[in-house]
C-alpha positions in Angstrom: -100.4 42.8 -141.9 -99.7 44.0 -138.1 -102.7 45.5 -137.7 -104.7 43.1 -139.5 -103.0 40.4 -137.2 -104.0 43.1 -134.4 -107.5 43.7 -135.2 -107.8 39.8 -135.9 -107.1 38.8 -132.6 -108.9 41.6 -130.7 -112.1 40.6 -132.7 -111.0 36.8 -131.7 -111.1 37.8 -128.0 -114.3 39.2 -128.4 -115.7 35.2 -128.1 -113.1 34.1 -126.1 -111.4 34.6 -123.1 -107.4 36.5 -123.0 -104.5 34.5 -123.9 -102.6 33.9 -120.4 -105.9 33.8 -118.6 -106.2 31.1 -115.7 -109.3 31.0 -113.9 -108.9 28.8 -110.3 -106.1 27.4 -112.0 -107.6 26.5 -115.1 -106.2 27.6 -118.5 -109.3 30.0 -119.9 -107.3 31.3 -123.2 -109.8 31.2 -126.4 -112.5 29.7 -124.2 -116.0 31.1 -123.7 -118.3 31.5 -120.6 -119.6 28.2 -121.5 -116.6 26.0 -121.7 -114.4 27.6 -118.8 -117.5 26.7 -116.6 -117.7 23.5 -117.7 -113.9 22.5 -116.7 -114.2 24.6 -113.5 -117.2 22.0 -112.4 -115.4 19.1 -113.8 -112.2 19.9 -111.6 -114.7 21.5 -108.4 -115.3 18.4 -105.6 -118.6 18.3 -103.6 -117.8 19.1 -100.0 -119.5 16.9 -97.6 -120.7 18.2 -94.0 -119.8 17.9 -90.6 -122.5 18.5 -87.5 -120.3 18.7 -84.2 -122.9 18.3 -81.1 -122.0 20.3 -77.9 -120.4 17.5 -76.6 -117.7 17.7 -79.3 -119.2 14.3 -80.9 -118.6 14.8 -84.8 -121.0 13.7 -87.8 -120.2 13.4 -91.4 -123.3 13.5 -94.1 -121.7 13.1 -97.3 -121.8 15.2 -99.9 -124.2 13.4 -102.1 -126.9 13.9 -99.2 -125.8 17.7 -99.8 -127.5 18.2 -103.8 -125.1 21.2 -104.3 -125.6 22.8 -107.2 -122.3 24.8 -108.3 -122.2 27.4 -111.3 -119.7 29.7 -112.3 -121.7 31.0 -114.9 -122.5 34.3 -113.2 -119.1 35.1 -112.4 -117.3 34.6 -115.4 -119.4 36.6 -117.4 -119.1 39.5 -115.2 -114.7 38.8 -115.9 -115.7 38.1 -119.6 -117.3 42.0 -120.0 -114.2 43.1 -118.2 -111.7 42.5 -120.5 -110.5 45.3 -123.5 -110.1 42.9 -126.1 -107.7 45.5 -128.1 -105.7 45.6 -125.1 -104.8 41.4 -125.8 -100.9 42.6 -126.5 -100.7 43.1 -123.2 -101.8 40.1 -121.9 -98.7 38.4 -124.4 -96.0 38.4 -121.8 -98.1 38.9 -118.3 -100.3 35.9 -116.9 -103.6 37.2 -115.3 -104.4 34.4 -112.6 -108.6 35.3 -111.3 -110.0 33.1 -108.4 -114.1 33.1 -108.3 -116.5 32.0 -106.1 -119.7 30.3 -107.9 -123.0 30.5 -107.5 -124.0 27.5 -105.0 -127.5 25.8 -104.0 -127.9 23.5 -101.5 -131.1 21.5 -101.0 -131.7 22.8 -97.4 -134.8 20.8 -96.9 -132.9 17.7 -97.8 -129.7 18.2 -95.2 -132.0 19.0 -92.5 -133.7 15.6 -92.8 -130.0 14.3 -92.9 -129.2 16.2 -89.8 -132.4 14.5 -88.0 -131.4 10.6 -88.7 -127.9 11.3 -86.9 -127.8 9.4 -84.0 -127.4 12.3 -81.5 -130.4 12.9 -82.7 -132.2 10.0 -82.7 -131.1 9.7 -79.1 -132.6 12.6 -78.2 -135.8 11.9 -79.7 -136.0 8.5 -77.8 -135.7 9.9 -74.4 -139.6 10.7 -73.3 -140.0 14.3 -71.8 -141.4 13.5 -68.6 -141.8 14.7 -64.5 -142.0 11.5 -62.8 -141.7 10.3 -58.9 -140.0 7.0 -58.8 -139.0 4.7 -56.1 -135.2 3.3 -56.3 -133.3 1.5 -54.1 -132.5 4.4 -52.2 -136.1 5.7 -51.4 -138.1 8.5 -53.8 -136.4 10.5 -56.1 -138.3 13.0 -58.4 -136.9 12.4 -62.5 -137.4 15.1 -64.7 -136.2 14.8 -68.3 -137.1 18.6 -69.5 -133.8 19.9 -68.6 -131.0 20.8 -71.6 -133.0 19.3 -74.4 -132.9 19.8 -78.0 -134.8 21.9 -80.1 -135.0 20.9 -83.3 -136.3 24.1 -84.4 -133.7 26.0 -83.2 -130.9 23.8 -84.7 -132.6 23.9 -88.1 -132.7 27.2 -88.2 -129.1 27.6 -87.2 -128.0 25.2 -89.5 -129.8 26.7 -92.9 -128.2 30.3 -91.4 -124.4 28.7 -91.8 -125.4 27.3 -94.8 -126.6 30.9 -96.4 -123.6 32.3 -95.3 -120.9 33.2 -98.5 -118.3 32.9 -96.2 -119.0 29.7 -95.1 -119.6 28.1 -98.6 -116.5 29.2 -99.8 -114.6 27.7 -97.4 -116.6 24.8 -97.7 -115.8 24.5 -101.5 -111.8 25.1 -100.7 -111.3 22.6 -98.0 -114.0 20.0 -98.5 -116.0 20.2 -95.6 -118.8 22.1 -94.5 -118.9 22.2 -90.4 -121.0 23.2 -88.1 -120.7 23.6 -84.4 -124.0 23.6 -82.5 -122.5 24.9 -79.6 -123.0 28.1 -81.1 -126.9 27.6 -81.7 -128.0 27.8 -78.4 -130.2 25.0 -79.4 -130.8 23.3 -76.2 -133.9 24.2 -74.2 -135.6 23.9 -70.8 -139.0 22.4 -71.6 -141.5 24.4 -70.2 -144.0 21.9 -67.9 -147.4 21.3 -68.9 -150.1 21.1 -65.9 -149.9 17.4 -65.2 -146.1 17.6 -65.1 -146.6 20.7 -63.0 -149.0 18.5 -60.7 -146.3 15.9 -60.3 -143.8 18.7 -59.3 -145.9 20.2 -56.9 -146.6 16.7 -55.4 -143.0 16.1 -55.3 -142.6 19.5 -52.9 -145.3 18.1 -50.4 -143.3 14.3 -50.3 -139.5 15.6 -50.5 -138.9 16.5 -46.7 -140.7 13.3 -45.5 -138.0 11.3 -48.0 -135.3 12.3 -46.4 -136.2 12.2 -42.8 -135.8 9.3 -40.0 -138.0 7.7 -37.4 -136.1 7.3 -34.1 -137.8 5.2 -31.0 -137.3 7.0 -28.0 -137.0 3.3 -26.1 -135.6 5.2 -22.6 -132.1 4.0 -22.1 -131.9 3.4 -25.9 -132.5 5.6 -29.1 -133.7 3.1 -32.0 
């Protein structure tokens, strides 16, 4: 009878997973790949993301603007071939607690289009790039708009790094929150001048020392 009871149950944890098995603090016993994945996702929250600027301004996409796709299937079957089902008496009196890491997808194209209707952003795409002379209230001044600006490329590029990174995405899963700081993209750029804005530059050298200098009227006993 023992070792039909002992053979029974080895042959029954040949489908299913070890009595006293938790998985991320889920209760696996008896289940299979199948079922434990299932009630990892249904207890797994979408993280949403957070896009700091450099000047420490932060922006939350949600997580539905995210698609993550989250599967523990891989994982648990590796754990699943693991186990010695005829070793199951052990597992009687001694709890075996396992935290994995799933499989995740994120629709990059789709958070990089998020990421462009942000309002730092949108800012940045409204201001023209431009080399301009313009007269103010205080005489000629040359405005250039080149310097420090974003590159999209660049911070699309850093962004789909941090978001291919393990590390990252299972921290992200953890605490909620995917963020990313683009003060470490080095994603804003001097614009290099095209010829007319060169032009206007090298006009601006020519008209600069005459903006800043005087006319005084040598009037004899007076200086106008």
């Amino acid at each position: 009878l023992i070792t039909g009871i002992y053979l029974g149950l080895g042959y029954y944890y040949k489908q299913g997973f070890m009595m006293n098995t938790w998985v991320n603090d889920v209760y696996c016993t008896g289940m299979n790949v199948e079922e434990v994945n299932k009630e990892l996702l249904q207890s797994a929250e979408a993280p949403f993301l957070t896009i700091q600027d450099t000047h420490g301004n932060i922006y939350r996409i949600e997580s539905e603007s995210l698609e993550m796709e989250i599967d523990y299937t891989d994982s648990l079957k590796a754990l699943f071939q693991q186990q010695k089902i005829f070793q199951w008496p052990s597992h009687v009196l001694n709890r075996t607690d396992v935290e994995l890491v799933p499989s995740i997808h994120l629709d990059v194209e789709r958070i990089l289009a998020a990421v462009d209707e942000l309002d730092f952003v949108k800012q940045e795409e409204s201001i023209p790039k431009e080399v301009k002379i313009e007269k103010t209230q205080d005489g000629y001044v040359l405005i250039s708009t080149l310097k420090n600006r974003l590159d999209k490329e660049t911070m699309h590029a850093y962004i789909e790094s941090v978001l291919k990174d393990e590390v990252v995405l299972k921290d992200g899963l953890e605490t909620g929150n995917y963020h990313i700081d683009l003060s470490d993209a080095d994603c804003y750029k001097d614009i290099a001048p095209d010829a007319s804005q060169m032009a206007v530059s090298a006009q601006w050298q020519i008209l600069e020392p005459y903006v800043h200098c005087g006319i005084i009227y040598d009037m004899g006993d007076e200086m106008i």
